[in-house]
N, C-alpha and C positions, 0 to 999 in steps of 0.2 A: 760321542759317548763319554771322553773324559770328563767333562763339565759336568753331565750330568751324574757322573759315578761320586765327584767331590762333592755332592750335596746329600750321598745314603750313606747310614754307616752300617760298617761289621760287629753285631751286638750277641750275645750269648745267652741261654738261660737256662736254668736246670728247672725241670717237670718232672712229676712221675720217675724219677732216680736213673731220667737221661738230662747231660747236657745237650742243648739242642743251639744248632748257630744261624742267625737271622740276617737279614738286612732290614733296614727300616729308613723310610723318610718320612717328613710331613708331623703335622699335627693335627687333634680332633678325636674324633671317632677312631673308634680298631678298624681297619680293614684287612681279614688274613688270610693269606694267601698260600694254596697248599701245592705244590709240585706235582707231577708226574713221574713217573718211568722211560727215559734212561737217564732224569733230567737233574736240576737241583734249583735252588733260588731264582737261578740266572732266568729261569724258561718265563719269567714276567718282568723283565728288565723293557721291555716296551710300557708296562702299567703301573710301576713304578713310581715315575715322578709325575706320569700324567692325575692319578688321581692324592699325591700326598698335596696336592693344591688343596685339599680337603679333608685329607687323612690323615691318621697315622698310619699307614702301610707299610705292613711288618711281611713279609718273605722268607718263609721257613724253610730251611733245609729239616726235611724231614727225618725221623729217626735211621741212621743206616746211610743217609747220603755224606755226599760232600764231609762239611769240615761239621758233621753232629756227631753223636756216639753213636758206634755200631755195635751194640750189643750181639755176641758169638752162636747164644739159643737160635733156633729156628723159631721156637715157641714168643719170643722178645717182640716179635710180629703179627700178633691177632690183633683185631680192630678193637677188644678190648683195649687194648696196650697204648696203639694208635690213636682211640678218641680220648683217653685221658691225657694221650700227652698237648693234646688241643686245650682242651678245658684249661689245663696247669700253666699254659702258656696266656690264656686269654685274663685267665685270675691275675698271672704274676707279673703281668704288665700294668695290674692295675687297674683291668676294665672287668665287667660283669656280661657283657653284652659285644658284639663285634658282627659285621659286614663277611659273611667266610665266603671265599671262590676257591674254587679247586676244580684243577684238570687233571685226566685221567684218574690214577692212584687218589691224588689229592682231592679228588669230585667224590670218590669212593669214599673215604674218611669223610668228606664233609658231608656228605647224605648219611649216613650212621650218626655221624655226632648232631645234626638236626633232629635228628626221630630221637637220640639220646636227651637234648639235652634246646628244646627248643624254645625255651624262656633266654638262652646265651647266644640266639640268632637271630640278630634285626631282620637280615636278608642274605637269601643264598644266592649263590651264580655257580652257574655249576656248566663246565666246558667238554664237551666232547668223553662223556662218562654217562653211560643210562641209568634211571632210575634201578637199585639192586633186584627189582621183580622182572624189570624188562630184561635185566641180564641173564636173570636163572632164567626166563622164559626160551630169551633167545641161542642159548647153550642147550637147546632142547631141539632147535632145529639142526639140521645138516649143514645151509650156508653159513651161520653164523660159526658151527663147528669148525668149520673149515678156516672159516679167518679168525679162528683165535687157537689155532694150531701151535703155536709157541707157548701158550701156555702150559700144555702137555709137556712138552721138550722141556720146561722149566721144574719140572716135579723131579727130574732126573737128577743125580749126584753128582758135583764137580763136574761133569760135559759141559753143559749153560756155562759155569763161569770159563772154561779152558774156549770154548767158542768165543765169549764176549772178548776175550784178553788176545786173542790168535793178533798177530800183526799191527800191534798196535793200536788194539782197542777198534777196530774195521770195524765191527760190525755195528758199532754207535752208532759211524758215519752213516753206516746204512739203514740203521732201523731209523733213523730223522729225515736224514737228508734223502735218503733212496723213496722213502715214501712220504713226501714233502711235494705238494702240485708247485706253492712258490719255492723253489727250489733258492731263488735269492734271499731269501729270509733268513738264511743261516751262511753265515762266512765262514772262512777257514778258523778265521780264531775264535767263532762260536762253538764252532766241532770241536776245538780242542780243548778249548773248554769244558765242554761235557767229558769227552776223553780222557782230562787229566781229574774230574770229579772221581769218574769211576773206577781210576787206578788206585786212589788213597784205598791202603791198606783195610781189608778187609769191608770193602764197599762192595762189592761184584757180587759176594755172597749175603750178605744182608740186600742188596736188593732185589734179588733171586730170592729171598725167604718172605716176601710181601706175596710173589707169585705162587711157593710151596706151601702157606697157606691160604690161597684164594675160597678152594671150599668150603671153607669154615670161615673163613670169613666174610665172605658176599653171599653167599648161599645158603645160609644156614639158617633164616629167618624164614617163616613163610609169611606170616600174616603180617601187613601190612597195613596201621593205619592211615587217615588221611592227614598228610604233612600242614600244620596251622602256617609254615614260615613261606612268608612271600619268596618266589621263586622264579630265576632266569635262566632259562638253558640256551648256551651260543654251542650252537654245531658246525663244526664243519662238513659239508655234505661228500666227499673226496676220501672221509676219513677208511682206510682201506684195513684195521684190524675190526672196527666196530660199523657194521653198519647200520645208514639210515634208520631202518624201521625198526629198530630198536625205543626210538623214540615218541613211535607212535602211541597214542594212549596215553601217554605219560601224566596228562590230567587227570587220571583218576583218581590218582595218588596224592594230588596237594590243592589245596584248596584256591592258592592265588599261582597260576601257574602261563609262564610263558615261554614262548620257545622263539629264539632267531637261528634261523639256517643260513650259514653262507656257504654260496656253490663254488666252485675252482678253490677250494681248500680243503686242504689234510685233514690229520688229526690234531698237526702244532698251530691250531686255531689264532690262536693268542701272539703266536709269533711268527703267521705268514699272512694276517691280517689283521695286524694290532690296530688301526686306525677306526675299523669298520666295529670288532670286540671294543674296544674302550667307549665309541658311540654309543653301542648296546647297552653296554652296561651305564654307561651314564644314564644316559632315560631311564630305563631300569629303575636308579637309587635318587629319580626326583621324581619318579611318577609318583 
């Protein structure tokens, strides 16, 4: 991993009147890449340097993680906030246009910012994150209620961050690794990694305020047109907060639309079977 960490670098940029901090390798094309929840840049360090053989592949630590600003508002975190600070990033690198994938959180922002803003999306990939209708949809049923029971818990004041922080930051290990099928896809020094993400000051609660405003920001749209930007969804089928059939249907909603499921994997799609996602997505962006 050394050798391949000396060829990305640690780059900054201010958007939207956040500084925001990135990795990037490669040259080309934008390819941006949006994180998840409890995660930061690092959770695409397997996709990386595989596609900067054709990219520019930029790696956002998103607003409120790792080493970006964490603005104090709770309100700092609406998907307004969110998709401009996309936009400001895609402009002030320069480009008008970009490749956007995002998992969980970061699928969520990058499905908003498509419907916002789909003349700035050659093509989406979008990992283990439902289309926003199949979400409100599936929040209507009881099983889906049930496995996204943490969300509730997270609406609460200071308990979520006093749990995430209990013994050293435990419960990371456990919301990844505990529900992780390949269970060897994360080592010790990738746990702690996330771990020491989440401790920088005033992290805990800025990514607690993505989840205090989930209603208004995933749910708050009803009508839905149909998406013009060519599209990939890689699932993990194993994924134990979101399930399966949330996915179903999901053609109805984009015009060029495809789906890869892979079985015996989680939700951390991308980093307990990077070989098989990076495949996907290659075909994908030469089909």
């Amino acid at each position: 991993m050394s050798v391949i960490q000396n060829l990305w670098k640690h780059e900054y940029i201010i958007t939207n009147g956040v500084k925001l901090h990135y990795v990037t390798q490669g040259t080309g094309p934008l390819m941006l890449m949006l994180h998840g929840f409890p995660e930061f840049w690092y959770s695409w360090r397997h996709q990386i340097p595989e596609f900067a053989q054709d990219f520019q592949v930029v790696a956002l630590d998103l607003r409120g993680y790792n080493d970006s600003d964490k603005p104090k508002d709770q309100s700092a975190y609406v998907m307004d906030e969110l998709v401009k600070d996309v936009e400001g990033v895609i402009q002030g690198l320069g480009y008008d246009k970009c490749i956007l994938v995002g998992h969980d959180w970061g699928g969520a922002i990058a499905w908003f910012f498509a419907y916002a803003h789909p003349e700035m999306v050659e093509r989406l990939i979008i990992l283990n994150l439902p289309h926003p209708a199949k979400f409100a949809q599936g929040l209507r049923t009881y099983q889906q209620l049930l496995r996204s029971w943490y969300i509730f818990l997270f609406q609460l004041p200071w308990l979520p961050e006093l749990l995430l922080q209990l013994s050293d930051y435990e419960a990371i290990e456990k919301v990844i690794q505990g529900t992780a099928v390949n269970k060897s896809a994360f080592t010790p020094a990738d746990i702690d990694a996330y771990k020491n993400a989440a401790a920088k000051r005033g992290a805990t609660t800025a990514m607690l305020n993505y989840y205090r405003n989930i209603f208004s920001n995933l749910f708050s749209q009803e009508n839905w047109e149909i998406l013009a930007v060519p599209t990939l969804m890689i699932w993990g089928e194993n994924d134990t907060a979101l399930g399966k059939e949330l996915t179903y249907d999901t053609a109805a909603y984009i015009n060029d639309f495809q789906i890869k499921y892979i079985p015996n994997c989680g939700h951390w799609v991308q980093q307990e079977n990077p070989d098989l996602v990076n495949q996907y997505m290659r075909k994908f962006l030469v089909s």
